[in-house]
C-alpha positions as CSV (number, residue, x, y, z in Angstrom):
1,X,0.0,0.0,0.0
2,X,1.2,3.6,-0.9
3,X,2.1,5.6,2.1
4,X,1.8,9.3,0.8
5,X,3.7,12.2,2.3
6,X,2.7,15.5,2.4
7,X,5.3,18.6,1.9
8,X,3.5,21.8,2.9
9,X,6.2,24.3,1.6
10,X,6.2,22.5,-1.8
11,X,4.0,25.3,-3.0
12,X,2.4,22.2,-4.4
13,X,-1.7,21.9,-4.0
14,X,-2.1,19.0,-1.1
15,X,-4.3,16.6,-3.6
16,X,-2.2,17.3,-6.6
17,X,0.8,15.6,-4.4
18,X,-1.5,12.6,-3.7
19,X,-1.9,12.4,-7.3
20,X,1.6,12.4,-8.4
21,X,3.0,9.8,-5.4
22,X,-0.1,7.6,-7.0
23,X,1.3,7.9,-10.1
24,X,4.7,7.5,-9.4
25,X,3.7,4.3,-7.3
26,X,1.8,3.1,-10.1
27,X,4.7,3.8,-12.7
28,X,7.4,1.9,-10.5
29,X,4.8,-1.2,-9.8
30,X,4.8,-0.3,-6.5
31,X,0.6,-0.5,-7.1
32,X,-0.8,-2.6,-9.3
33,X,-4.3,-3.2,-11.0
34,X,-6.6,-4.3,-8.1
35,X,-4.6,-3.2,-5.7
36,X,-6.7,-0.9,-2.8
37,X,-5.4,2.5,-2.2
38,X,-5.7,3.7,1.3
39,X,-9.2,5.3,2.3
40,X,-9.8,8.7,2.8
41,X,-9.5,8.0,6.6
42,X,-6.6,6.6,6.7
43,X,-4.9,9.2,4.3
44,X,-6.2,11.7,7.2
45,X,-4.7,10.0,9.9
46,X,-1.5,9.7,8.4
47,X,-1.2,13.1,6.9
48,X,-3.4,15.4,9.3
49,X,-5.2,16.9,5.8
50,X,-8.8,17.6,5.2
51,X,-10.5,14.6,3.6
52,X,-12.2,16.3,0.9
53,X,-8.3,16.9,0.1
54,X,-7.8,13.2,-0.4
55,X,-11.3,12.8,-1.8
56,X,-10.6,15.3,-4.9
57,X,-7.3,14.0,-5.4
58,X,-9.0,10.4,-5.6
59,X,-11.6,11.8,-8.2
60,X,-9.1,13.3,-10.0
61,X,-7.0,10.1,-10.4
62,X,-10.8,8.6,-11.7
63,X,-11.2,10.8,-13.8
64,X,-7.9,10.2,-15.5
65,X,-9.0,6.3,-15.6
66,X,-6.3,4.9,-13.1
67,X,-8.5,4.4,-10.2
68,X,-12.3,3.2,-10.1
69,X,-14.3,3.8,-6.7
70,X,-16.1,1.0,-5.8
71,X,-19.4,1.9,-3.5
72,X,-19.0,0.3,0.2
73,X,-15.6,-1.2,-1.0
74,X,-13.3,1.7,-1.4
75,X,-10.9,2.8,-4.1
76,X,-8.9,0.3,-6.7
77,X,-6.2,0.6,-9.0
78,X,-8.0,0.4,-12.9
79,X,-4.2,0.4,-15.2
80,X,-0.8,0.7,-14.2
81,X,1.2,3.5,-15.6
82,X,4.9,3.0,-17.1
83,X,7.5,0.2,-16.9
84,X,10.1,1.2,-14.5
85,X,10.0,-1.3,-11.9
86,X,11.4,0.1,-8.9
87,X,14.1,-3.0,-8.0
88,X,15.8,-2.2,-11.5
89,X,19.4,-1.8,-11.9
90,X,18.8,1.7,-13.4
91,X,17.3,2.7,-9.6
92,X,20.7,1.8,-8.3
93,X,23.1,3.9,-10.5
94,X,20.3,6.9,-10.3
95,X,21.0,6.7,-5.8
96,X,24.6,6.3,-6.6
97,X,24.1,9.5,-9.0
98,X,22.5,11.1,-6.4
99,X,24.7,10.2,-3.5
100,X,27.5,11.8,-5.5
101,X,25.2,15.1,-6.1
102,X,25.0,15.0,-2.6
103,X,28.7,14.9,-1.4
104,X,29.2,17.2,-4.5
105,X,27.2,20.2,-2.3
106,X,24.5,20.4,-4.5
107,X,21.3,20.6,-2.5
108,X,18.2,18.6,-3.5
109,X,17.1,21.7,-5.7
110,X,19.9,21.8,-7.6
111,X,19.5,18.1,-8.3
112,X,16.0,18.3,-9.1
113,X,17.1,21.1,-12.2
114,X,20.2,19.0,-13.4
115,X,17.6,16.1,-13.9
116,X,15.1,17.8,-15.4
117,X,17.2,19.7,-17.9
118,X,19.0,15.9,-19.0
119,X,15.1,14.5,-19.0
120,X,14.2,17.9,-21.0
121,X,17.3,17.0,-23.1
122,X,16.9,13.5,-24.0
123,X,13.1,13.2,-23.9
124,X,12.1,16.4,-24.7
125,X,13.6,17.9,-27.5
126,X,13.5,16.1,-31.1
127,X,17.3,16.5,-31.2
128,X,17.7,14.2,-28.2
129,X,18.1,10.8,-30.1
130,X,21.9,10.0,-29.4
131,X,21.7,7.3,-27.1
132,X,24.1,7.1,-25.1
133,X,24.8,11.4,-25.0
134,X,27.8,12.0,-26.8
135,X,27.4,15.5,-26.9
136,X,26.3,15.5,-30.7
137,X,23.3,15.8,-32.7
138,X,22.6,13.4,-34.8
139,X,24.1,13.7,-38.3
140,X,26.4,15.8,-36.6
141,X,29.5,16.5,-39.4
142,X,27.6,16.1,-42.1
143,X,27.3,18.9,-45.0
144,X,24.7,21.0,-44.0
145,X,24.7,20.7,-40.1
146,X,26.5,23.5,-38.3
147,X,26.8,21.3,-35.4
């Protein structure tokens, strides 16, 4: 079961961070199709947050066809999202990544915007189809391409 935590200086809406640890959850396996997501009572308990918090993060997640509420019976993962597993090797070089960050001085911040620029740079833009990262575009050196 996915334990969510709350971070109130975020500047993050309160159900939109129940909605993203559900989707993360759902895009490392960590829930599955069927599996019962924790009621709104025991999201409040956990988190001290209003329920109707939980409740429109819940109908939000519905609405986006990953959950179905089930009268009486509670809330159940519909689709799982991804296919990162979370016990793959890739996990392990990523903590050693960020362990390295860390004794580096850069603060969790600075991580988060070195990570989303390579993301933004290998996912993002159409020019991002070098795999591994060389440094070059693709074609690069051929007539034509400044690069």
């Amino acid at each position: 079961m996915v334990e969510y935590r709350i971070d109130r200086r975020s500047g993050v809406a309160t159900y939109l961070q129940i909605v993203q640890q559900t989707r993360q959850a759902l895009r490392l396996g960590l829930l599955e199709p069927g599996d019962k997501l924790p009621t709104a009572r025991e999201v409040v308990e956990a988190t001290a947050i209003n329920p109707n918090t939980v409740l429109k993060a819940y109908r939000e997640l519905e609405r986006e066809g990953l959950v179905e509420a089930r009268r009486g019976l509670g809330t159940f993962v519909r689709k799982s999202l991804g296919s990162a597993p979370a016990d793959s090797p890739l996990r392990g070089e990523l903590v050693e990544w960020a362990a390295r960050a860390r004794v580096a001085g850069l603060e969790k911040d600075d991580v988060a915007a070195l990570f989303g620029a390579v993301l933004e740079e290998q996912f993002g833009s159409p020019d991002a189809r070098t795999i591994p990262d060389t440094g070059t575009k693709p074609n690069a050196g051929t007539k034509g391409d400044p690069a």
